[in-house]
VMD Tcl script that builds the backbone (N, CA, C; Angstrom):
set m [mol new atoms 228]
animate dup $m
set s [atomselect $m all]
$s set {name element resname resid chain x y z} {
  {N N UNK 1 A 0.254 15.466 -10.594}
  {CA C UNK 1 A -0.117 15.546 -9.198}
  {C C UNK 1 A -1.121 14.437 -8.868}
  {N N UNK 2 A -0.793 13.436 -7.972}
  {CA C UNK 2 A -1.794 12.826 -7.507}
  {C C UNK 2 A -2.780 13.163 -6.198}
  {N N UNK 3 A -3.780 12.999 -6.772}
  {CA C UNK 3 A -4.992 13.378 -5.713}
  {C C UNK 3 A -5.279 12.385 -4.600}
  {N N UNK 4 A -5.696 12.751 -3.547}
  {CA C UNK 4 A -5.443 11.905 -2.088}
  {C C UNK 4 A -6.971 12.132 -2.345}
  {N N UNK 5 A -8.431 11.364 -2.595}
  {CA C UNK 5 A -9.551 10.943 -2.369}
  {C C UNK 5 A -10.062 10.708 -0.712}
  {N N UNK 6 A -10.865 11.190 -0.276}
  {CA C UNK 6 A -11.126 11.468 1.173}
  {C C UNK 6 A -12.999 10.284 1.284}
  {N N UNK 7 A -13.432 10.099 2.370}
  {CA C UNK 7 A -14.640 9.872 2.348}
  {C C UNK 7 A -15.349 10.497 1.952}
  {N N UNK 8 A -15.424 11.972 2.329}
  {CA C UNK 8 A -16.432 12.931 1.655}
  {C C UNK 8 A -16.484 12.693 -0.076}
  {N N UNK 9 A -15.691 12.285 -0.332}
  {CA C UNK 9 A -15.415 12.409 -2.279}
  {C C UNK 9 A -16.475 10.903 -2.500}
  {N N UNK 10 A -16.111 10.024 -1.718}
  {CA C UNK 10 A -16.902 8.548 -2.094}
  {C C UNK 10 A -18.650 9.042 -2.050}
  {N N UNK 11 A -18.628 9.660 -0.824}
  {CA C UNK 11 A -20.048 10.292 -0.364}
  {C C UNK 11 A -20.232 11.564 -2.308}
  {N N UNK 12 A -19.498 11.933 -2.080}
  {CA C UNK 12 A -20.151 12.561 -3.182}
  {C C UNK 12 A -20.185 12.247 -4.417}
  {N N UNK 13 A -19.130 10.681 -4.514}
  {CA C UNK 13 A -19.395 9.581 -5.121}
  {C C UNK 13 A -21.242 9.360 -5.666}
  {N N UNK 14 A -21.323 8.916 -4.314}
  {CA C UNK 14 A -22.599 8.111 -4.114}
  {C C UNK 14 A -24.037 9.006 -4.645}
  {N N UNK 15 A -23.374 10.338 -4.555}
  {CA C UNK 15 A -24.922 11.433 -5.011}
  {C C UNK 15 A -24.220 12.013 -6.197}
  {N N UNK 16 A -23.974 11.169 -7.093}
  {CA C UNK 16 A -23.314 11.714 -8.380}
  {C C UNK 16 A -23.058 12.909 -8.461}
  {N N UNK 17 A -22.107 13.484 -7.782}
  {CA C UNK 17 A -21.591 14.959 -7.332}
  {C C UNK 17 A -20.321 15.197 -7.852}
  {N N UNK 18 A -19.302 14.213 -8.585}
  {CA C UNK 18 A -18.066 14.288 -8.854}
  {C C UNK 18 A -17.656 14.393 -10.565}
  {N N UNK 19 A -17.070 14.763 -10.460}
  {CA C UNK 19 A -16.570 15.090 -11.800}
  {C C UNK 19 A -16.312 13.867 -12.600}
  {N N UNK 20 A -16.316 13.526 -14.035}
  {CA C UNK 20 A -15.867 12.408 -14.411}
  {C C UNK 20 A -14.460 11.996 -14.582}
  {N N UNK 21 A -13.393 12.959 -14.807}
  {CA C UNK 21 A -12.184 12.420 -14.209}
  {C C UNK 21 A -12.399 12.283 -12.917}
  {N N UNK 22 A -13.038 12.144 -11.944}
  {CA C UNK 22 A -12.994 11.895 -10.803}
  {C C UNK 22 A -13.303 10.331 -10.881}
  {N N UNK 23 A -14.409 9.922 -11.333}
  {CA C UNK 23 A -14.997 8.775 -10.912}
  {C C UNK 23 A -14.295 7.300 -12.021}
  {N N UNK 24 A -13.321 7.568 -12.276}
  {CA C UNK 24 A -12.725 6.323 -12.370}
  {C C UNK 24 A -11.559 5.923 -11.598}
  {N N UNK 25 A -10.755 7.148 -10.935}
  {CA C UNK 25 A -9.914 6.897 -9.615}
  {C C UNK 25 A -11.111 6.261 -8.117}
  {N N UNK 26 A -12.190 7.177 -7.879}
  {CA C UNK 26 A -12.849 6.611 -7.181}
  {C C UNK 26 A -13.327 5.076 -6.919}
  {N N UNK 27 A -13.685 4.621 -8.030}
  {CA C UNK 27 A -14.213 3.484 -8.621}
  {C C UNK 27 A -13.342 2.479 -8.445}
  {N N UNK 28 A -11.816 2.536 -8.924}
  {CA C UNK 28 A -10.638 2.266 -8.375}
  {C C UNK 28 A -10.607 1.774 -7.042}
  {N N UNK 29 A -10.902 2.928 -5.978}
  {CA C UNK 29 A -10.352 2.599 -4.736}
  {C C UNK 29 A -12.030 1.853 -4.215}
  {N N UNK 30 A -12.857 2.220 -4.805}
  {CA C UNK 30 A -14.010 0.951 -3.977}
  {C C UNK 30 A -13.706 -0.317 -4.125}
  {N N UNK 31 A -12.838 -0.447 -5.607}
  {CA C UNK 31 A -12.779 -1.852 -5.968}
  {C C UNK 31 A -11.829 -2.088 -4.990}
  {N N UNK 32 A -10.969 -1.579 -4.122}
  {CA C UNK 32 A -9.870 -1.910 -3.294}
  {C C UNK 32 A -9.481 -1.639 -2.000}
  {N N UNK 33 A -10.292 -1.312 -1.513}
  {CA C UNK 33 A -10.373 -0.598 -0.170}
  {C C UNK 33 A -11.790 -1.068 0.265}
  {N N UNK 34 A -12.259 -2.075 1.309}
  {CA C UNK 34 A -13.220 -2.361 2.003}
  {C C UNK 34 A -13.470 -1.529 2.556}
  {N N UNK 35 A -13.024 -0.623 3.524}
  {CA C UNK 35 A -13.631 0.646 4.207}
  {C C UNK 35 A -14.162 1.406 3.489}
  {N N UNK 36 A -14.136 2.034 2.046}
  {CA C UNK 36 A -14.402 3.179 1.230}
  {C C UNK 36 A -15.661 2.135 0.714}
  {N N UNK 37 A -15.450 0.864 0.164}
  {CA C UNK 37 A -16.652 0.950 -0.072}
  {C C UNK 37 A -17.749 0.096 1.262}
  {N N UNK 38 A -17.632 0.056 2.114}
  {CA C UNK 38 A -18.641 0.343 3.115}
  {C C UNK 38 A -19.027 1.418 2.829}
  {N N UNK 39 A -18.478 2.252 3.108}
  {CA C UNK 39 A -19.127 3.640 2.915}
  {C C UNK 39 A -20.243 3.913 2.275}
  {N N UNK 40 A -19.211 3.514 0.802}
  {CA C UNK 40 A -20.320 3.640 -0.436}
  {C C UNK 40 A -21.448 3.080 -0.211}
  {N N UNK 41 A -21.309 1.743 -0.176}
  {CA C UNK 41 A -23.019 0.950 0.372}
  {C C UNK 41 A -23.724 1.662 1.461}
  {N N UNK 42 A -23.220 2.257 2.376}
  {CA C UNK 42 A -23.892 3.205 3.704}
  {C C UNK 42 A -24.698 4.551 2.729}
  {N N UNK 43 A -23.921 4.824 2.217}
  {CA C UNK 43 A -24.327 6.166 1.842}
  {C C UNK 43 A -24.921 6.131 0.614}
  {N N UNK 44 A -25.013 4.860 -0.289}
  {CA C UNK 44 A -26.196 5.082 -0.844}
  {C C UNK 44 A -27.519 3.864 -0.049}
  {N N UNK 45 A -27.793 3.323 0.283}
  {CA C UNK 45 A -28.621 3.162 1.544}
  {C C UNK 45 A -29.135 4.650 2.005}
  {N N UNK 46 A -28.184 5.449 2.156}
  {CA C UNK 46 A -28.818 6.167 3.095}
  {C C UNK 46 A -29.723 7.260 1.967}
  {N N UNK 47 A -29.241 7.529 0.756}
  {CA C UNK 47 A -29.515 8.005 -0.362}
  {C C UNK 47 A -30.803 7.753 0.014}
  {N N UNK 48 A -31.570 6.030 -0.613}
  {CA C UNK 48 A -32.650 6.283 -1.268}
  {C C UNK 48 A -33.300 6.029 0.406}
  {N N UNK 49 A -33.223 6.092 1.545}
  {CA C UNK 49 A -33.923 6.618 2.422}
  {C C UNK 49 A -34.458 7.941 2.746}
  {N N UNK 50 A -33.542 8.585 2.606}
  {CA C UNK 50 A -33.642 10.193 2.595}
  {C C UNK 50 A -35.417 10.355 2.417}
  {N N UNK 51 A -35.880 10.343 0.837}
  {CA C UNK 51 A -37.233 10.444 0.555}
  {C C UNK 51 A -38.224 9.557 1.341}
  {N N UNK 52 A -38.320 8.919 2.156}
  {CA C UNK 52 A -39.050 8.628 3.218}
  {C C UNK 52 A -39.056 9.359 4.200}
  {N N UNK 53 A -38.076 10.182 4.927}
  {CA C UNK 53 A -38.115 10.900 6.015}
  {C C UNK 53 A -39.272 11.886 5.697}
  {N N UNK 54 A -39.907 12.691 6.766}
  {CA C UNK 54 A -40.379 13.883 6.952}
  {C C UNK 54 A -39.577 15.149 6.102}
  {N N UNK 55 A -40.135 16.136 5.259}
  {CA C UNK 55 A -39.338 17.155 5.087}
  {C C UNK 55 A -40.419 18.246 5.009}
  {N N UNK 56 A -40.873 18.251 5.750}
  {CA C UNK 56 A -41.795 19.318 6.331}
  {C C UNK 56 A -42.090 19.381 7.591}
  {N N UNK 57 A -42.179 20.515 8.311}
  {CA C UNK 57 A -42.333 20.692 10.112}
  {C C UNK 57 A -44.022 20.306 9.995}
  {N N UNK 58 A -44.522 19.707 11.184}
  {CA C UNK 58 A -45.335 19.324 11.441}
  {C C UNK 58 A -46.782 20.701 11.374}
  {N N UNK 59 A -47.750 20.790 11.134}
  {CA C UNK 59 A -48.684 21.856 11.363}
  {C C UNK 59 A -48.543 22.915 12.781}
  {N N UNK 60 A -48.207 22.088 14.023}
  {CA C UNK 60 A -48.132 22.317 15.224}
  {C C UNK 60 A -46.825 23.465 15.380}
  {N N UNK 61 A -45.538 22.870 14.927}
  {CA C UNK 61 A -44.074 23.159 14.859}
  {C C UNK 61 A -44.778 24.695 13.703}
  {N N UNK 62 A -45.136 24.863 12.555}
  {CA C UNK 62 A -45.659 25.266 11.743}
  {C C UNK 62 A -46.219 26.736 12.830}
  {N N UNK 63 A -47.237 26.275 13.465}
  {CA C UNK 63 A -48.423 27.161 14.654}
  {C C UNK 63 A -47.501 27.701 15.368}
  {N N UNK 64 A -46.597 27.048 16.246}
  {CA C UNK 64 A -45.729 28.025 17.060}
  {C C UNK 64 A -44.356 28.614 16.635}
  {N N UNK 65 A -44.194 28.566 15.229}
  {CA C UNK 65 A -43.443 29.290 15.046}
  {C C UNK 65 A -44.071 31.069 14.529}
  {N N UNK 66 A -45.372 30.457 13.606}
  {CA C UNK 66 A -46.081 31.822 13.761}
  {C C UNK 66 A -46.292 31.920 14.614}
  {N N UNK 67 A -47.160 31.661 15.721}
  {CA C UNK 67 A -46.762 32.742 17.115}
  {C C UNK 67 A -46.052 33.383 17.699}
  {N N UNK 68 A -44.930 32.414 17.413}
  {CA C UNK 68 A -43.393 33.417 18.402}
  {C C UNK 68 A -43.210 34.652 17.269}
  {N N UNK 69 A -43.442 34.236 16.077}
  {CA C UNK 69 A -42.812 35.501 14.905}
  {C C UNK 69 A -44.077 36.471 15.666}
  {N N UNK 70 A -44.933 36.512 16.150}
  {CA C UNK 70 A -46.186 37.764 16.351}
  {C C UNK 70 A -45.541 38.878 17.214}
  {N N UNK 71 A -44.717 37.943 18.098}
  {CA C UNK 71 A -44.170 39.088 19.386}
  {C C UNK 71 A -43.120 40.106 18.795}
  {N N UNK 72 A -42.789 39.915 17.738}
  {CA C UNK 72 A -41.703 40.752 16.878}
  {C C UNK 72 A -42.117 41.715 16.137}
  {N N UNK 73 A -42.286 42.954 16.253}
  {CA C UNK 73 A -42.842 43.850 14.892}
  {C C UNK 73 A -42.101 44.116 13.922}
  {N N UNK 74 A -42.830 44.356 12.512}
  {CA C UNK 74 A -42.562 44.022 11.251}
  {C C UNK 74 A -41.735 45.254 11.139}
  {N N UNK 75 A -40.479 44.951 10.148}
  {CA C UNK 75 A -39.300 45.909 9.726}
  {C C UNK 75 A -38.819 46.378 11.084}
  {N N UNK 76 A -38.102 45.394 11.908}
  {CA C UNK 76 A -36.985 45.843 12.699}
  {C C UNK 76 A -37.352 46.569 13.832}
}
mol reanalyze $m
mol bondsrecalc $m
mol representation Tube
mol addrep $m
């Protein structure tokens, strides 16, 4: 059976998410397909950005979410 490889698979390519019979068909089609590997270069780009973003709500975002939880009483 041959397997039809999708973008999502390159993407999960890129965050070492694939199986190793996977990643020499993959590898394959970057070497041969300019669109797939755009991708690849996009999505790992976007990889080691990730850890620069914010991944915590701000103190404020933080404050009004305990507040709104106050108007709710505890167990339902």
């Amino acid at each position: 059976m041959i397997k039809t490889f999708t973008p999502n698979d390159v993407i999960r390519y890129a965050y070492h998410e694939t199986l190793e019979d996977e990643n020499e068909t993959i590898e394959h089609i970057l070497l041969t397909d300019p669109e797939m590997q755009t991708l690849y270069q996009d999505a790992l780009m976007l990889r080691h950005q990730v850890p620069l973003t914010v991944l915590h709500p701000s103190d404020r975002v933080t404050d009004r979410i305990m507040a709104y939880s106050r108007y709710f009483p505890q167990g339902g």
